[in-house]
C-alpha positions as CSV (number, residue, x, y, z in Angstrom):
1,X,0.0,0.0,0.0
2,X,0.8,3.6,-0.1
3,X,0.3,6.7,1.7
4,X,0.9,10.7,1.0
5,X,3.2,11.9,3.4
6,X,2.1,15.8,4.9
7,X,4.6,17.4,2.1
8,X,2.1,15.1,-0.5
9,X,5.2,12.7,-1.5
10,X,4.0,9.3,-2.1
11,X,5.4,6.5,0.5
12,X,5.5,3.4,0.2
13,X,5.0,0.9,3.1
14,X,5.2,-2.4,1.2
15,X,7.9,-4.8,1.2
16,X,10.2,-3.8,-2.4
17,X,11.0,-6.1,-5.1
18,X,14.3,-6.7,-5.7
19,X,15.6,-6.6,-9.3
20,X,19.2,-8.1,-9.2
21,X,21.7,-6.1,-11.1
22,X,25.1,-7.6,-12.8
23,X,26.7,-5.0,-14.6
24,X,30.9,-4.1,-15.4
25,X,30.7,-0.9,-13.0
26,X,34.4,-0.9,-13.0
27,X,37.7,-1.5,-15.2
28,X,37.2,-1.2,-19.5
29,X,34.1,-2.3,-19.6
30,X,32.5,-0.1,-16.9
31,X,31.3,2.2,-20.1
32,X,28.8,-0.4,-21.1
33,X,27.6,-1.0,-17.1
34,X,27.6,2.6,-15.8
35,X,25.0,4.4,-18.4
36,X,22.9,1.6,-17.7
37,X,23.1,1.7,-14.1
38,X,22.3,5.4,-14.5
39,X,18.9,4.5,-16.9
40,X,17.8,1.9,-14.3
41,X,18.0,4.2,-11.6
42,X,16.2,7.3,-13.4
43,X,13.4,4.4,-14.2
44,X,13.3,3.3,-10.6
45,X,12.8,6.6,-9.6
46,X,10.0,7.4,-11.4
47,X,7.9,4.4,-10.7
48,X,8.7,4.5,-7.6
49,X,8.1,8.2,-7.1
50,X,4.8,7.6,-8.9
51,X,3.7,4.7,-6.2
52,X,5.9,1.8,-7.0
53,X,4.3,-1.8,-8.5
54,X,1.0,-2.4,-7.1
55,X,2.2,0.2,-4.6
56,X,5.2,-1.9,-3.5
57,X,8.8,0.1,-4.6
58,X,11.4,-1.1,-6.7
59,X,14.8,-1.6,-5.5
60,X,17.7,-2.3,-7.0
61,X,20.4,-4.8,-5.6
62,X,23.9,-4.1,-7.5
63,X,26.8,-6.3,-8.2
64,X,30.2,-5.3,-10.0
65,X,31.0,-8.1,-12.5
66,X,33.9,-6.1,-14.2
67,X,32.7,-7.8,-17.4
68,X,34.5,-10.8,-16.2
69,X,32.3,-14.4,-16.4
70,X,34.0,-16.0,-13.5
71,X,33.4,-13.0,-11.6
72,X,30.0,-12.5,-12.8
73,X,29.3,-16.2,-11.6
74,X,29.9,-15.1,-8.2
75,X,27.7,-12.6,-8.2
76,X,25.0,-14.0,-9.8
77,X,25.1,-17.1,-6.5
78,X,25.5,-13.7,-4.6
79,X,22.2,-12.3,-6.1
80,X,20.5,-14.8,-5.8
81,X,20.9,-15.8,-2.1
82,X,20.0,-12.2,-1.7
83,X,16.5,-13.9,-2.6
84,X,16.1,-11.3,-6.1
85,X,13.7,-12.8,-8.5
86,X,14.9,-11.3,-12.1
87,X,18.2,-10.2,-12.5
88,X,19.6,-7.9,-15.5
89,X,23.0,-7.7,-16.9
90,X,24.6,-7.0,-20.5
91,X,27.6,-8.2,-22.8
92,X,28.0,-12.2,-24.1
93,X,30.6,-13.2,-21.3
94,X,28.7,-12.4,-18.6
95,X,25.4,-13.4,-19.9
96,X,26.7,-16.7,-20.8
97,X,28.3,-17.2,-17.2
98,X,25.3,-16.2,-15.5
99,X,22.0,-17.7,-17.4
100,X,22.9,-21.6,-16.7
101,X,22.5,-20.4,-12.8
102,X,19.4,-18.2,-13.0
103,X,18.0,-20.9,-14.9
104,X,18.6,-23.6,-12.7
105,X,17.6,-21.6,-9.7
106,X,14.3,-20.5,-11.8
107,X,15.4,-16.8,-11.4
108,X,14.3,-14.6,-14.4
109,X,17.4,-13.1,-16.3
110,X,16.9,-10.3,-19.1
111,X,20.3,-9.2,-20.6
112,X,21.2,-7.0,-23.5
113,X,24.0,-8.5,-25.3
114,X,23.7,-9.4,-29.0
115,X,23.7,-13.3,-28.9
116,X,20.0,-14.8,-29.0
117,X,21.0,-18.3,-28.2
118,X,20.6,-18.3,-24.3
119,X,17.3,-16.8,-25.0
120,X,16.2,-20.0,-27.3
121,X,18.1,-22.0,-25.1
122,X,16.8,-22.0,-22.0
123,X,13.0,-20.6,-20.0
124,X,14.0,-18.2,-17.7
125,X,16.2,-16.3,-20.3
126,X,15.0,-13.1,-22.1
127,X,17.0,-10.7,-24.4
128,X,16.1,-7.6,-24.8
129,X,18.8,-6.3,-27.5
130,X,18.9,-5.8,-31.3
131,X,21.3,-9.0,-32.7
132,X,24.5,-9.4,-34.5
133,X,22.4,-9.5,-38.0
134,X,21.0,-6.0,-37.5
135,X,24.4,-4.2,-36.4
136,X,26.2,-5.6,-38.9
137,X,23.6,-5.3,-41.8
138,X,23.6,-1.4,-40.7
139,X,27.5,-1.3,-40.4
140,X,27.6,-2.8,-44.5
141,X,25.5,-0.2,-45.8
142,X,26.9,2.5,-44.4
143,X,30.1,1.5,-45.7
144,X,28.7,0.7,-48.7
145,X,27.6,4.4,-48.6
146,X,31.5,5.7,-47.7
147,X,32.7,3.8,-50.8
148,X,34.3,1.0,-48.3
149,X,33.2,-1.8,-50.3
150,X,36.1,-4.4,-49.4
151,X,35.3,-5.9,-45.5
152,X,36.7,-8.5,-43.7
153,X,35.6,-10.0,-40.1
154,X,37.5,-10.5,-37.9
155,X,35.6,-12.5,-35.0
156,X,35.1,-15.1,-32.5
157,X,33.8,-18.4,-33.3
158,X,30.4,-17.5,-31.9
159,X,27.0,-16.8,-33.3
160,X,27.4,-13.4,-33.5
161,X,30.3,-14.1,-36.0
162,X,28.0,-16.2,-38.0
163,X,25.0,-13.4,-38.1
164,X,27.6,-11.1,-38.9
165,X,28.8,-13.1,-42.0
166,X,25.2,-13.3,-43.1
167,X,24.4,-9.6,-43.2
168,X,27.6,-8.6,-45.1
169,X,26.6,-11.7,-47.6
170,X,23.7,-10.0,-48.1
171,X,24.4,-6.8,-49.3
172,X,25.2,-6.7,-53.1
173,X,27.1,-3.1,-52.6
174,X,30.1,-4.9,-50.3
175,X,32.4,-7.8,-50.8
176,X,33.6,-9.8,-47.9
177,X,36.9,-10.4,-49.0
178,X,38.5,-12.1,-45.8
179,X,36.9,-14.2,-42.5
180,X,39.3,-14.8,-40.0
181,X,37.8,-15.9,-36.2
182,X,39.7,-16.9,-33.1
183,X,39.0,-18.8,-29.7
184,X,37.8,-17.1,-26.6
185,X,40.8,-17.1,-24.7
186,X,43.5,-15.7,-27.2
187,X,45.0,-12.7,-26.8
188,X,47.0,-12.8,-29.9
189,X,45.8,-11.2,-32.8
190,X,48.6,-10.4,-35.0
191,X,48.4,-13.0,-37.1
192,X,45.0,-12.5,-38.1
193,X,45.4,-9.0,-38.5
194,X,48.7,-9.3,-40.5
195,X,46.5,-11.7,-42.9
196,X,43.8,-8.8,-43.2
197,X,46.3,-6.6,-43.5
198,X,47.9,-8.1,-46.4
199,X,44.4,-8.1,-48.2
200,X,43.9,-4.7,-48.5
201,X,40.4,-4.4,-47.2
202,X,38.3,-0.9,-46.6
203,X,36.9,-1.7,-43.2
204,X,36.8,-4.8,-40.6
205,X,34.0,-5.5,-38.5
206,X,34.6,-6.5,-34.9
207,X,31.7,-9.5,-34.2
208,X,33.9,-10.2,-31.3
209,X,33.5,-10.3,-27.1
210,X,34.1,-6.9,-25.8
211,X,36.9,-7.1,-23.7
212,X,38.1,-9.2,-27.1
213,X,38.1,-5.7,-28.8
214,X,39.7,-3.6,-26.5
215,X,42.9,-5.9,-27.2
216,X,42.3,-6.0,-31.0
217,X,42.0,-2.4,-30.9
218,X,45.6,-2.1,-29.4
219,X,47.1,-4.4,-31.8
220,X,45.7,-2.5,-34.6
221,X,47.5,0.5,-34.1
């Protein structure tokens, strides 16, 4: 239930529900995490400023996964002995650490990462994010539009690789001249990018994991 205070702000007496939160608040990835920290907490403001769920408030129960899956692991048993019934977090490493231990513990998980798998794959599971197909199909006409008309991939052996591939093979105005994908794991990328390099492509598109990028970034330059 809920009551107006004597200044007329709403309160709420109920007990809250907790919405688990997983994000990479700190270290490379904290970029991704700490805008969307910043949205759910403008959103959790105004519902709960406007009298909550049924007039029970919303609150939020944060955990630092630095974007690391082991790390998100542990928070994700941390969450959920916390007793939080959905939980949200974002980026393919951490979403695939964490969805076989919501699912198993029947705790809803809603991540925004661009893999759809653990979505199909499981009943607890819920993406809310565009896919690897749309990006990518973007990314190719627009450099389609620039004149950048020879791509190569450089990606992980994942699906987002895959969808990637497909949108660039669909688009008549580009030519992908060069695939090249690598393990989880490596951190390595020289020969790949020497092979690209030697190819004499326009553009490469990144399909890989984040923290994966921030490495093949380096190398590049």
């Amino acid at each position: 239930s809920c009551a107006l205070s004597p200044t007329g702000d709403v309160v709420l007496s109920e007990q809250p529900i907790l919405i688990g939160v997983s994000f990479p608040l700190s270290g490379g990835l904290s970029i991704y995490g700490d805008s969307l920290l910043k949205g759910l907490e403008m959103g959790v403001l105004d519902v709960n400023t406007n009298g909550g769920v049924g007039g029970r408030p919303i609150e939020l129960v944060v955990e630092d996964n630095h974007g690391d899956p082991r790390t998100s692991a542990t928070a994700a048993h941390k969450l959920i002995s916390d007793g939080v019934p959905i939980m949200l977090t974002t980026l393919v490493g951490p979403v695939g650490a964490i969805a076989p231990i919501t699912e198993s513990a029947n705790v809803t998980l809603l991540y925004a990462a661009a893999v759809d798998s653990f979505a199909w794959e499981n009943q607890h599971v819920w993406k809310d994010s565009v896919d690897a197909y749309y990006d990518c199909t973007l990314l190719a006409a627009h450099a389609a539009s620039l004149g950048k008309t020879r791509v190569a991939i450089l990606g992980a052996e994942a699906e987002t690789t895959e969808k990637c591939k497909e949108a660039i093979l669909e688009n008549p105005s580009v030519e992908l001249v060069l695939l090249e994908k690598y393990v989880k794991g490596e951190t390595d990328f020289r020969t790949q990018l020497s092979k690209i390099a030697a190819h004499d492509v326009d553009v490469v598109f990144l399909p890989a994991f984040t923290d994966d990028c921030i490495i093949i970034w380096k190398q590049i330059s």
